[in-house]
C-alpha positions as CSV (number, residue, x, y, z in Angstrom):
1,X,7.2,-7.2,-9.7
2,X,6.4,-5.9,-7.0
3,X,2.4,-5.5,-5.0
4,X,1.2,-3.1,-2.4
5,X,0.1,-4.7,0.8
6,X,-1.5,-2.0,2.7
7,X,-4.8,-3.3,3.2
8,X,-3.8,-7.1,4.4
9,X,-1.2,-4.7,6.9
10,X,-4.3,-2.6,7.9
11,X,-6.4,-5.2,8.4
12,X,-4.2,-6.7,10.6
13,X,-3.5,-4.4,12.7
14,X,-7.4,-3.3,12.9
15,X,-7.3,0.2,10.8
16,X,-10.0,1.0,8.2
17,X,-9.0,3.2,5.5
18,X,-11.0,5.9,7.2
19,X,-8.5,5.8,9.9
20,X,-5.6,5.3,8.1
21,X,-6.9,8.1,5.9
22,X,-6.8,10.6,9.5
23,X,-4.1,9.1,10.9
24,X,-2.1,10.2,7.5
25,X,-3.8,13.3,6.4
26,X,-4.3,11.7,2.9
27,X,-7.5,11.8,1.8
28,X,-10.0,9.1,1.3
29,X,-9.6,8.0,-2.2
30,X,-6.1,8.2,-2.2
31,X,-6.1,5.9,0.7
32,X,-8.6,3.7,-0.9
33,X,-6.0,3.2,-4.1
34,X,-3.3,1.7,-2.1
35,X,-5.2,0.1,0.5
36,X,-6.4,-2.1,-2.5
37,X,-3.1,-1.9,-4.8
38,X,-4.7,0.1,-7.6
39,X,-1.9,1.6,-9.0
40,X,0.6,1.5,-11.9
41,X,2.8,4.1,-10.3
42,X,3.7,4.7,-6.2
43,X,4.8,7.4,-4.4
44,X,7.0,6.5,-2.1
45,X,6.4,9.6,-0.1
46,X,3.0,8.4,0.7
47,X,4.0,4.7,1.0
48,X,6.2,5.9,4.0
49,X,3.3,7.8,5.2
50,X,1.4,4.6,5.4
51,X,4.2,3.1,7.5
52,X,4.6,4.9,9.6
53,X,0.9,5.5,10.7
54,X,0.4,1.5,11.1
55,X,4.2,1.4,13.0
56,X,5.6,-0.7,9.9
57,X,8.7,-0.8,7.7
58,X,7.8,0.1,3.9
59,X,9.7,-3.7,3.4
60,X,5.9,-4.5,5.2
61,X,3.7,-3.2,2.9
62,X,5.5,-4.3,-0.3
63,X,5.0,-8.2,-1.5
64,X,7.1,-9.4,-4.6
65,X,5.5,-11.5,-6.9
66,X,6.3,-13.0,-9.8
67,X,5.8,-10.8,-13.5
68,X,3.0,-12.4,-15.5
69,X,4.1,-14.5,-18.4
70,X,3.7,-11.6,-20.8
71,X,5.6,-9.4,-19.0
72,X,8.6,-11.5,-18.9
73,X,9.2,-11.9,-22.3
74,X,9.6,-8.2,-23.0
């Protein structure tokens, strides 16, 4: 399974969604969604978008993590 980074990434490299938000041309709320992982669904378009505007590779803003028990036995 796989977890959205963006805000650790951001926070590290001292961009608030507000600016992450300008520096992308993506508006505030969408910003807001992956900046804290709320998502079933990504688009990758505006994952690389987010790269690029904190000078990461998309590898950097993605954390695997293990599938809760539930999930695995489907």
């Amino acid at each position: 399974m796989l977890k959205l980074n963006v805000g650790e990434v951001a926070y590290q490299r001292h961009v608030n969604q507000l600016e992450l938000a300008r520096r992308t041309n993506l508006s505030r709320n969408t910003i807001g969604k992956y900046y804290n992982g709320k998502l079933l669904h990504i688009d990758i378009n505006i994952v690389y978008r987010i790269a690029k505007a904190l000078d990461v590779k998309i590898d950097d803003l993605l954390i695997e993590e293990d599938a809760p028990q539930a999930e695995r036995k489907q």
